[in-house]
N, C-alpha and C positions, 0 to 999 in steps of 0.2 A: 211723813214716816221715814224720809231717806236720804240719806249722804251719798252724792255723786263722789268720782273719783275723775281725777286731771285725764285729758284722753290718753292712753297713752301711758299712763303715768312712767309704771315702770315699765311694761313694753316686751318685759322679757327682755331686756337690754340686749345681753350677750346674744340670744338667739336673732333679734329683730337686727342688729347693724351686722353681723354676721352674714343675714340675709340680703342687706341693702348692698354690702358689699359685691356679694355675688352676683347679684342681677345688674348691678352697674358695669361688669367684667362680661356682661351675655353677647351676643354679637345677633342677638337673633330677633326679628324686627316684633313691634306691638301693633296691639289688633282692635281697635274699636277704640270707645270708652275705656278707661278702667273697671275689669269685672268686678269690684265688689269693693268695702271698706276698707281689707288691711292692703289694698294695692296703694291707696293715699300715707299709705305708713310707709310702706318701703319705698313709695317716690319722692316722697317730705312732700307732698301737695297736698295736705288737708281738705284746702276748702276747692277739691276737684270733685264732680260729679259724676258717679259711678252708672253701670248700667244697674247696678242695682238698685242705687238709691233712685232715681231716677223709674225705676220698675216699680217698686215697694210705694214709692208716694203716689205715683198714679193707679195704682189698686185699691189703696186706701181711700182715698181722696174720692175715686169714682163710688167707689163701697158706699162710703157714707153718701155720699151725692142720692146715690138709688136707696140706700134706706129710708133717708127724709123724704123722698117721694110716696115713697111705697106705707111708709105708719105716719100715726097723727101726733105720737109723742116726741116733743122736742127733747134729745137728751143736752144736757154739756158735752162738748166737743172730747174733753179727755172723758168723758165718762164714759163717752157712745166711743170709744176706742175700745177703751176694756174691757168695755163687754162684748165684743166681735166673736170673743170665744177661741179657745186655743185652734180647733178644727181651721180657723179662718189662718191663722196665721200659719200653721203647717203650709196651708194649701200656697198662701201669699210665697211662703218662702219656696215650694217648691217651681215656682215660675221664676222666681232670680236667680235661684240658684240652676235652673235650665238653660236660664241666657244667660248667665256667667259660664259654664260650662263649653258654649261655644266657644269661648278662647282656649280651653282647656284639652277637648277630647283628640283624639288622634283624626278625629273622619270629619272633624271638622276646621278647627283654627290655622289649619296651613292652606284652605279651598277660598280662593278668593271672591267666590258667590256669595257665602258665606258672611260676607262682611263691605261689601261692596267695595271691594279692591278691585287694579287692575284694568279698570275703567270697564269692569264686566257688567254693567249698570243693569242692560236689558236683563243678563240671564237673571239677576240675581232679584229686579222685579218678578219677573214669571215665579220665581222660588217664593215670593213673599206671597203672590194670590195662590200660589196652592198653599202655601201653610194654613191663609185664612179658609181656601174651602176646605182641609182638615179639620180645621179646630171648630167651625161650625157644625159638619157634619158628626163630629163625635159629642161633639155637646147635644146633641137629639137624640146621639145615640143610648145618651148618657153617660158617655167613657167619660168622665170628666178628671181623670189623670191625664189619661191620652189628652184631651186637651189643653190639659196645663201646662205638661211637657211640651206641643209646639207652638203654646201660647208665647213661652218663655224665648222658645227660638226665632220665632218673627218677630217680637220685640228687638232680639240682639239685630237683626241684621237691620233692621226699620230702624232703629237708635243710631244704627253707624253709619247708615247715608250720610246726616247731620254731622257728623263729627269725620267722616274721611271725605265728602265730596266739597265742589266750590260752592256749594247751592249757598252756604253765610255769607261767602267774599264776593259773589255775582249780586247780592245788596239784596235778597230776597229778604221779605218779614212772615211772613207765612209758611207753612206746611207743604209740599210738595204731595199733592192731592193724587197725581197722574202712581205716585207708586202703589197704589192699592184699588183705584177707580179709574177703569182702561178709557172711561167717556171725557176723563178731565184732561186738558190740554195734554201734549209731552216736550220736554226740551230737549231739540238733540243731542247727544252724544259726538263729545270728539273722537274723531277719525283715527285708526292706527296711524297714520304718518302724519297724522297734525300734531306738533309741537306744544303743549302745553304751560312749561315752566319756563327761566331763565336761571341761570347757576346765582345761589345763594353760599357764603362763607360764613355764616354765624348761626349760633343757635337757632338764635329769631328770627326767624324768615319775614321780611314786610315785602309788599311787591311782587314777587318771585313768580306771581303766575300773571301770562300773557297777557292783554287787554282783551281779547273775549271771553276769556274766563272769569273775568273780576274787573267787578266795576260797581260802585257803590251807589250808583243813581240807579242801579236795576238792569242797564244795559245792556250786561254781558249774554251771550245768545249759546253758549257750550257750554256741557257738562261733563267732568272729569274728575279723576278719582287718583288718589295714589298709588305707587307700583312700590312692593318690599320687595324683601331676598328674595320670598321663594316665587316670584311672579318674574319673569323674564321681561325688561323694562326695556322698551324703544327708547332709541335716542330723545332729549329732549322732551322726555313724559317727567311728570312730578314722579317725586318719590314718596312712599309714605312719611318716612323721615322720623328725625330721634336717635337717640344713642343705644338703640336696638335692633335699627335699621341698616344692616350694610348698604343698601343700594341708594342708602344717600349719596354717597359718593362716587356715584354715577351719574355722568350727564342725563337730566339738571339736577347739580346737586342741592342737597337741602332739604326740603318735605314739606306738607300741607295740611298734618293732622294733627286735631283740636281735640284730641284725648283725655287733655288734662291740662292745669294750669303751669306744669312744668315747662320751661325750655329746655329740659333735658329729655324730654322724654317726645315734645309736643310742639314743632317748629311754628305753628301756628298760636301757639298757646295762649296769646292775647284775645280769640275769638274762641276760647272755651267756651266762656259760660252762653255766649250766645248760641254757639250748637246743642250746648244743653236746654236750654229753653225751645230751642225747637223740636230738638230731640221727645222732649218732655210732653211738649204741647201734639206730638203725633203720637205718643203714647194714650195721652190723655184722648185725642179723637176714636184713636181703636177701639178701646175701652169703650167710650161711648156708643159706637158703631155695633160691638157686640153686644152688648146690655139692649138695643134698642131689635138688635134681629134675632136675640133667643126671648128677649122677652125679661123685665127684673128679674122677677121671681125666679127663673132659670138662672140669671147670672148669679144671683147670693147663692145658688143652686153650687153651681162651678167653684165660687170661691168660699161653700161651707161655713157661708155666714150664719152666727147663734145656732150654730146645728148641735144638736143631742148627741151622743153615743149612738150609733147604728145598733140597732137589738139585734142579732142573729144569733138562731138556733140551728144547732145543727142533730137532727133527732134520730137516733133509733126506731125503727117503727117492723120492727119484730113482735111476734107474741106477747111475748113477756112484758111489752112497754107502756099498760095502757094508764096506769098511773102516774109514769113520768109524762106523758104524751097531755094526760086530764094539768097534771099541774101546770106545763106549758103553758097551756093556755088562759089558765088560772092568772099565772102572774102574767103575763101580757095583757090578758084584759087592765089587769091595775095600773101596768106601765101606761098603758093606750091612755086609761083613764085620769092617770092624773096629767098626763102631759097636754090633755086638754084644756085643762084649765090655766096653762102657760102661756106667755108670749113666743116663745120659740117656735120651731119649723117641728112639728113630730117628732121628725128627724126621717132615715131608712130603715126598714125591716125586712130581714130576708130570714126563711127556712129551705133548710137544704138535708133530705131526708135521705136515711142508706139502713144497707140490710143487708144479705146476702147471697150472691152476687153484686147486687144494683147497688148506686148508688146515686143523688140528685133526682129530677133536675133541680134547677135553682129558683126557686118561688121569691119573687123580689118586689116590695111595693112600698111606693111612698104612703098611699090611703091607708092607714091604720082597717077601715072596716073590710079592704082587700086581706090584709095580712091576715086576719081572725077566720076569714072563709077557708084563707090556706091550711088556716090550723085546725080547724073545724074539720075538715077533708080529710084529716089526715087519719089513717087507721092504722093498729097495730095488729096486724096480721100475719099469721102463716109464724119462720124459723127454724132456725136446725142448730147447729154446732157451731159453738166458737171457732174461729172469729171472726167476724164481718171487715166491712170496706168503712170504716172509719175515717181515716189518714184521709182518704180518696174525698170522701163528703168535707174533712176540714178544708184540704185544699182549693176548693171550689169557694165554702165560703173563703176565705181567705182574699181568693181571685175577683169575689163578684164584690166584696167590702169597701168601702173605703179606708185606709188609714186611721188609727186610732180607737179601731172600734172592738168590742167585748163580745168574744163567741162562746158560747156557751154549749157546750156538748153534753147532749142524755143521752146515757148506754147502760148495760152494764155485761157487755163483750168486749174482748180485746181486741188488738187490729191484725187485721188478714194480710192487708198491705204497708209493711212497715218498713219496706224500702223506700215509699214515701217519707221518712222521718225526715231527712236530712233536706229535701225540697221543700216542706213544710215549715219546719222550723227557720230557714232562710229570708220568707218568704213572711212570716210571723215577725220576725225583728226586722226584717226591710219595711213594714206599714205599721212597725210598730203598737199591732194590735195583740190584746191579752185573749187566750185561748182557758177557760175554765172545764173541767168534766166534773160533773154530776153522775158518779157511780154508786148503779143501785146493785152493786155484787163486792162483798167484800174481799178479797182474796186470802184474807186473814181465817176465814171462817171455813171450813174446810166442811164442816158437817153441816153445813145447809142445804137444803134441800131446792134446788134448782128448778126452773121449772123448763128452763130449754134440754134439748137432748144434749145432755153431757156426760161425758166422763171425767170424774173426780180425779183418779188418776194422774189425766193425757194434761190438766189443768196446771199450769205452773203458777207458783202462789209469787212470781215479782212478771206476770202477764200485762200487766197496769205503766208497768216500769216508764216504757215511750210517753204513756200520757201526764205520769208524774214529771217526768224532764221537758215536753213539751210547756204545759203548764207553767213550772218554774223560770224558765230562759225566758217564755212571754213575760211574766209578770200573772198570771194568773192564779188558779189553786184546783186541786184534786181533792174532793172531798169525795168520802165513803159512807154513803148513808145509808136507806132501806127504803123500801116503798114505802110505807108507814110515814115516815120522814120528809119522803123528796117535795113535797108541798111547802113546807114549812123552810127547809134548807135555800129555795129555789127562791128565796129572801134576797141573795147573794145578788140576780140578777137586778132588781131592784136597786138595791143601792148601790150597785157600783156603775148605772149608767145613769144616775142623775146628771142633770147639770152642774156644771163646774164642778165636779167631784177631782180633789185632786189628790194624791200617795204623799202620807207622812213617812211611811216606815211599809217597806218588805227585805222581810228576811227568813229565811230559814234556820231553825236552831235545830242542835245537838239535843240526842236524848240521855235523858239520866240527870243530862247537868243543869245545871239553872243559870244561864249568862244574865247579863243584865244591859238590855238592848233599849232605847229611848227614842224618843219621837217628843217634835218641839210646836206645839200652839202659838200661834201669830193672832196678830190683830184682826187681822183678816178672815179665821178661822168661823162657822158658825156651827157647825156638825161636825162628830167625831161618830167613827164607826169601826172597830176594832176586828177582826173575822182571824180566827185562829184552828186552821183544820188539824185533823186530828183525838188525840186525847192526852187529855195533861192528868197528873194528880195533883198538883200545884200551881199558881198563879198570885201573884202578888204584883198589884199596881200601886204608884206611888205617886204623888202628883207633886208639882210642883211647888208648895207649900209643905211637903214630906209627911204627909197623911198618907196613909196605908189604907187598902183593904182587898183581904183574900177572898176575890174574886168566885172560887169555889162554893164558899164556905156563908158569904156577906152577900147580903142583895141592899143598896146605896149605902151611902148616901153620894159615892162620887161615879157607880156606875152600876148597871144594869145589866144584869148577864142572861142571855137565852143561848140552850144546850139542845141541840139534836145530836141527834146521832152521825157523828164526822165532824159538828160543825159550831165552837162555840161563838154566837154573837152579843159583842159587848158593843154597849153605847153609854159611852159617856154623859153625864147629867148635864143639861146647861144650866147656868153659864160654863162655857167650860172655861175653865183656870189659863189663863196663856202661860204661855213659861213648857220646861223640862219634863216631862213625865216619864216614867220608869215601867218598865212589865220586865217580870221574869217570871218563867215556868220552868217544869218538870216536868217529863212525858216517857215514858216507855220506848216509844219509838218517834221518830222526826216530826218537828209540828213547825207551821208555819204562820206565822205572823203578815197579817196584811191591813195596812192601819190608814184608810181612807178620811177623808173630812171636804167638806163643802169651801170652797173659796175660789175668788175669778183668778189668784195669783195664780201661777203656771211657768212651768220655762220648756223649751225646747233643745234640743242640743244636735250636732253631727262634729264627726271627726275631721280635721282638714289637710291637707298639705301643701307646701309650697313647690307648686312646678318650675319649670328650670327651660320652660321657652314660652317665646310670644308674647308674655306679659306677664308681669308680677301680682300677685295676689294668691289670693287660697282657693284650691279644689277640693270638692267635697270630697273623701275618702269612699270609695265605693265599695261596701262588704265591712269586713272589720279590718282595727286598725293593727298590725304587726307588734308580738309581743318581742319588747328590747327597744323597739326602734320610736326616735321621735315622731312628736305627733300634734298638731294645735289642736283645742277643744273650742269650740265657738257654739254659743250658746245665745238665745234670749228669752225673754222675762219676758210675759203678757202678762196682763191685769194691773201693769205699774202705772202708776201714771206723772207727765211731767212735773207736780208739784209735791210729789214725793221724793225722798233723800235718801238713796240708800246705795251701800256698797257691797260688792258680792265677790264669794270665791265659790270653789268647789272642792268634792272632796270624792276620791272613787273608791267604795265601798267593797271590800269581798261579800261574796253572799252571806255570811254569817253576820254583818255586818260591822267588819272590823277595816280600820282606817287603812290605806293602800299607799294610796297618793294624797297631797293639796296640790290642789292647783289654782297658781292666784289668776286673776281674771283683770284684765282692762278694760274701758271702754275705746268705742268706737269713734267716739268725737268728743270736741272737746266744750260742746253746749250743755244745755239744760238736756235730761235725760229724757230721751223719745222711746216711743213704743215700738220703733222701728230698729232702733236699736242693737247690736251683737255685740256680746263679751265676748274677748279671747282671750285663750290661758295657753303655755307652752306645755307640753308634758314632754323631759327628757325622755324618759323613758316607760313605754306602755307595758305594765302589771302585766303577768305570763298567765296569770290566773282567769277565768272570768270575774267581772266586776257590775257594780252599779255607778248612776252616776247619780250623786247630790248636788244641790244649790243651796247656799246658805249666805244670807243676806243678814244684815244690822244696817240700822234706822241712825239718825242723830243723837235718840233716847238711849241708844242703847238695845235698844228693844230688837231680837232676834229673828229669823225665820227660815224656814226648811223646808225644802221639797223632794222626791226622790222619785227616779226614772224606775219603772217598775220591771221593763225589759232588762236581760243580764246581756252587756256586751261578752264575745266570747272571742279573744284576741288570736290572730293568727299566727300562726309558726313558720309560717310558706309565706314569702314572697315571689312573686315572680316581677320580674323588669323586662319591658322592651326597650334594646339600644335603636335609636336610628340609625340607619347604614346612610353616610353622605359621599 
């Protein structure tokens, strides 16, 4: 299905040698491996191996290892990739990009524990076993961020033994076991006034270290590390070395690090790939060591392999609620019940119940027949006056979630605590999870007869307002329905945590007007599901062979319309048609558009930027990215697989769905297309506006494809910068 592109191709020319310029001018030394893909683009070392890449293959690699253990069906090797599930690859990526970070953040990349400089050998072992009894003890706890996050960081510093110490040039072929198992031998450490190197004049350092430090028949009996700028270097100590290295040029001059295949960057650089093979090969041990002390089943746990959508509700459970409380349940039992019949993992379920004052605690269970007792438990009792601790109950789910996952809120009170908005919402596009409300009180309706103690009055009819903006910046939706209704509405949960459910089209439209907003069917495509809150009086879909029909008005022959009250759901007939489809409506007041479909394709994205010490390469952008100021996008595609051809840009959508930016996209090497993968695209300048982001991909055919982030990034005005004072 797909057309690779040269690595590289265009590069962003002007921004990429611009860049390479600059880092060439730094004076400021490099720290390990290279963090990540585009560090090989501004060093010209292609075929150097990153901590990432390097992280990413030994996750993979272990993954699949423990699934073929763990089931009886043999997949194809690209098959059993794609289908890992987006959930696996967030997760994969949030661990490299953790230990890419160590070069990156301020508390760390200038600490030479950190990275085994300095010849700080011991402390920085001691730091590598508490990382491991962290990330053990949180994986039982089941923080399994927390321990992703210091999954990511003992990998960096375990990865850079191999690549800053002598342990390649002393002739070892194995692992150095004693960093992580206090019972396996240990090699000493050279002394502060033991002399390590001899002065080196060229890039290429050969020789340069002593004869007990290096000796190819295994000999050498010392172990030693390199000294940068910011490490105060004894006489006669190596330097890290490279042309970001001042203290090369300090007795002894030269360096000993096997970073990369550059001699500009990496004195050592002829015994790269050999640190990375050991590098790799102690990666690969860890992994195995974890997998075998939590147990499989707990590892695919950690790294959210074929995991589901997490279900979480977050309920009301006042008076008034005993109908949204009875549907709950209703549709959980279904969800519970078909996911039975699946291969996948459940998945997690959590309810997290509020009222007023209270709110939580947090009912969390992987047993599907646990969760149903929770919900069974649950009574709608007692209530008073608007409005309860809502915000306070999302936040908790939010906290106890994982990443990516679909909350569903039944109320029909507004929020007590809305100075939580702005913590919430933060917090909502940091995990990337979509936040829905299910409101059974319309605010519209003024003469309804309430059944909580209220005043008609004291009731402000845009009380909803927080949950409509919450909702929309997630990706999610506000529907207004009635008790009568909330059974049937509460569909929404349903399909939107199937598996591999992925967003053709969210957007919000104008009322009165009829835009004409599209969404594009791939080969890949097997379900369409169309959800449009609100009320329209019009609606006209149009397919891709430019057949019409008014949706209102027409029951098939190209779709299916069911209408509650707040909530119209359309399903496309199959086969559906690939190609262009069209919808426009007319509505009174704002209706929203959110246009779901079944397919393993997927992409991920974060914001990057190019820092300006240590090492070259990209940092993830923490928060959002500054509206005006450049910005890389770095993206990747799951569910592709190496035998597909295809090339891709992007495009960043305003909410109404109107075009902002393109942004073209490269890859990241210059092979056959891996699932491992990152595009990057330059953006001069980031949109002042909030936006979406799209992926949009074409085949060798011709043949199109489309995905869209359903979170609205929301661009900042405020930057703040720390200078270093030197």
């Amino acid at each position: 299905m797909f057309q690779e592109q040269g690595a590289i191709s265009r590069c962003q020319r002007q921004a990429c040698w611009f860049m390479m310029a600059y880092f060439l001018l730094l004076a400021s030394p490099s720290k390990g491996f290279l963090p990540n893909f585009w560090s090989k683009v501004l060093t010209l070392s292609l075929d150097s191996h990153t901590h990432q890449y390097i992280t990413e293959q030994a996750i993979l690699n272990i993954t699949t290892e423990v699934l073929r253990g763990t089931t009886k069906h043999k997949e194809d090797h690209a098959e059993e990739e794609a289908r890992l599930g987006r959930s696996f690859w967030r997760a994969m990526k949030e661990v490299s990009i953790s230990n890419a970070n160590m070069d990156f953040m301020m508390s760390t990349k200038f600490n030479p524990v950190y990275h085994f400089d300095a010849e700080a050998i011991d402390d920085s072992i001691l730091m590598l076993r508490r990382f491991w009894t962290q990330i053990v003890l949180s994986v039982r706890a089941k923080e399994y961020e927390s321990a992703r996050f210091t999954l990511g960081q003992l990998l960096h510093t375990l990865q850079d033994f191999y690549s800053h110490s002598n342990w390649v040039e002393m002739g070892k072929k194995s692992i150095y076991l004693h960093l992580l198992q206090p019972e396996e031998p240990a090699v000493p450490v050279a002394k502060e006034n033991t002399p390590t190197c001899v002065d080196c004049f060229t890039p290429t350092c050969r020789n340069n270290l002593l004869p007990a430090l290096a000796n190819p028949q295994g000999n050498a009996h010392l172990l030693t590390t390199g000294y940068d700028s910011y490490s105060k270097k004894p006489k006669g100590k190596c330097s890290h070395g490279g042309i970001m290295d001042r203290s090369q040029y300090l007795s002894a001059r030269g360096g000993i690090n096997k970073d990369s295949t550059s001699p500009l960057f990496s004195p050592h650089h002829y015994l790269h790939m050999e640190a990375a093979k050991m590098a790799t090969n102690a990666t690969l041990s860890l992994l195995r060591d974890l997998k075998d002390t939590v147990g499989p089943e707990v590892f695919l746990k950690l790294f959210r392999v074929k995991q589901v959508p997490a279900l979480v509700f977050v309920m009301d459970t006042t008076g008034s609620m005993f109908e949204e409380i009875t549907a709950a349940r209703l549709r959980a039992h279904s969800i519970i019940q078909n996911r039975a019949n699946g291969t996948e993992h459940p998945g997690t379920f959590l309810l997290v119940p509020f009222h007023d004052p209270g709110f939580g605690p947090v009912y969390e269970a992987d047993d599907p027949n646990q969760f149903m007792e929770f919900l069974e438990n649950l009574m709608a009792l007692g209530g008073g006056d608007e409005p309860e601790m809502s915000l306070s109950a999302i936040q908790l789910a939010l906290t106890h979630s994982p990443p990516l996952s679909e909350i569903f809120v039944f109320t029909d009170a507004s929020a007590k605590d809305d100075y939580l908005f702005d913590a919430v919402k933060a917090l909502a596009l940091e995990k990337q999870s979509k936040i829905t409300f299910l409101l059974t009180e319309d605010p519209s309706h003024t003469t309804r007869v309430r059944r909580k103690r209220r005043s008609k009055d004291s009731l402000s009819p845009d009380r909803f307002a927080l949950y409509s903006s919450l909702s929309s910046l997630s990706g999610g939706m506000t529907i207004f329905t009635t008790n009568s209704d909330i059974h049937r509405v509460s569909a929404v949960v349903e399909d939107n945590i199937a598996v591999n459910k992925v967003t053709l089209l969210h957007v919000k439209s104008d009322q009165e007007l009829m835009p004409r907003h599209s969404f594009r069917v791939d080969s890949s495509v097997k379900k369409v599901t169309i959800h449009v809150t609100g009320t329209m009086t019009e609606c006209i879909l149009t397919s891709p062979s430019a057949q019409t029909q008014f949706l209102l008005r027409d029951q098939g022959p190209m779709a299916e319309v069911e209408y509650f009250q707040g909530l119209y759901r359309i399903s496309l007939s199959p086969p559906v048609q690939p190609g262009q489809w069209h919808l426009q409506a007319m509505s009174n007041d704002h209706i929203t558009f959110n246009v779901i479909a079944d397919s393993s394709v997927d992409f991920l994205y974060y914001f990057a930027s190019a820092p300006n010490e240590t090492h070259p390469g990209l940092s993830r952008v923490e928060g959002c990215p500054v509206a005006g100021a450049p910005v890389f996008l770095v993206l990747t595609v799951n569910g592709v697989t190496s035998a597909e051809q295809v090339s891709f840009d992007a495009m960043l959508l305003g909410t109404e769905g109107q075009s902002l930016h393109q942004v073209k996209l490269d890859r990241s090497s210059s092979g056959s297309f891996s699932t491992l993968e990152e595009l990057v695209g330059f953006v001069d300048s980031v949109p002042a506006v909030p936006f979406y982001v799209q992926l949009r991909g074409t085949d060798v055919r011709g043949n199109k494809l489309e995905r869209a982030s359903t979170e609205m990034v929301l661009p900042s005005h405020i930057q703040i910068q720390v200078n270093k004072i030197i």
